[in-house]
C-alpha positions in Angstrom: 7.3 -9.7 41.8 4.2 -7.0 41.4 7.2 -5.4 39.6 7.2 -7.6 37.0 3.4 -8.2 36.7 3.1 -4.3 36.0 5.6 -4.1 33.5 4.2 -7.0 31.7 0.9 -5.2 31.9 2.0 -2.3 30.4 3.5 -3.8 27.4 0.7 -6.0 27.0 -1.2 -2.8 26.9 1.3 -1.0 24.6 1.6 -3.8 22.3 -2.4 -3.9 22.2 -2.2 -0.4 21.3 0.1 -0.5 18.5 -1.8 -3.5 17.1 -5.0 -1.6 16.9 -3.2 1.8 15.5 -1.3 -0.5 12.4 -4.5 -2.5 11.5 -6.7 1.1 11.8 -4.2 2.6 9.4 -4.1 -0.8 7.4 -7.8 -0.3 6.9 -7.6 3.8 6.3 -5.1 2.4 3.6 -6.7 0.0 1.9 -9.7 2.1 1.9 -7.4 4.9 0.5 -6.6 2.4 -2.3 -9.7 1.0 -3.7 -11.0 4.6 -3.7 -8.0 4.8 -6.6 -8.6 1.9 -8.1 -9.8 3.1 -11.3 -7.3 5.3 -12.1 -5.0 2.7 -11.0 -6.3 0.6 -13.8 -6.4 3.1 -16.5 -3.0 3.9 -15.8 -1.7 0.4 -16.0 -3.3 -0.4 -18.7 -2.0 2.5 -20.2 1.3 1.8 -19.8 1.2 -2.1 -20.4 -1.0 -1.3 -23.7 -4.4 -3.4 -22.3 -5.4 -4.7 -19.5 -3.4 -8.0 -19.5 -0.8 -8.0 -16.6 -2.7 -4.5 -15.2 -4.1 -6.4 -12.5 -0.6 -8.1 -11.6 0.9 -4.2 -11.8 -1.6 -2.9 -9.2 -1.6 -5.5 -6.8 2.2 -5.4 -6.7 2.4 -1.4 -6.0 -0.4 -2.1 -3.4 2.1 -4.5 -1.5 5.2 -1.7 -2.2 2.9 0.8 -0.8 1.6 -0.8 2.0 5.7 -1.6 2.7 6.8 2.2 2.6 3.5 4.0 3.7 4.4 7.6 4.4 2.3 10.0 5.7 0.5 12.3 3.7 -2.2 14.8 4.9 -3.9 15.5 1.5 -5.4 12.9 -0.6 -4.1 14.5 -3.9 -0.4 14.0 -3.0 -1.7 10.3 -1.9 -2.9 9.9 -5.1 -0.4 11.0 -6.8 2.3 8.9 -4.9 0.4 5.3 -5.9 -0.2 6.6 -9.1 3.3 6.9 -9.7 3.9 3.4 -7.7 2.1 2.0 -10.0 3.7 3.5 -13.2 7.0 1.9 -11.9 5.4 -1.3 -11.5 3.7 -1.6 -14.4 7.0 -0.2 -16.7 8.6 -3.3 -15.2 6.2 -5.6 -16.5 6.2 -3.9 -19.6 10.5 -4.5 -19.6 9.9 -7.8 -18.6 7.4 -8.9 -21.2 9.8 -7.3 -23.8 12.8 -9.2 -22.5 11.2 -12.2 -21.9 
């Protein structure tokens, strides 16, 4: 029985731990993000030819991103990463609003 009490304990602990590490690197993320935001914008809007649907665009490479989050030691190559998240999302909305 004690068995089974410490093993619960330590996964209680270890899930605990991997909660606090996701929603600390959620936060380093999203902090990550807004400090882009402008370019973000200017890019999309850019792309989609004004600033109608730009909004949509960055919002939907900040939900890709957050999805396939690698790590990356330098904040250039971060940049340069959603930047180009973004292009692909807003090209699609630009395909879209040709198609459609």
């Amino acid at each position: 029985m004690a068995t089974v009490m410490v093993f619960e304990h330590c996964c209680s602990d270890e899930t605990t731990a991997v909660g606090a590490f996701l929603q600390e690197r959620s936060t380093e993320f999203d902090a990550r993000f807004s400090r882009c935001y402008g370019l973000l914008h200017f890019v999309a809007c850019r792309i989609l030819e004004g600033s109608e649907g730009a909004e949509e665009a960055i919002e939907s490479s900040r939900v890709r991103a957050s999805e396939n989050l690698p790590d990356f030691e330098h904040e250039g190559a971060f940049r340069s990463w959603l930047v180009r998240v973004v292009m692909d999302e807003a090209f699609a909305a630009r395909r879209k609003r040709v198609i459609g």
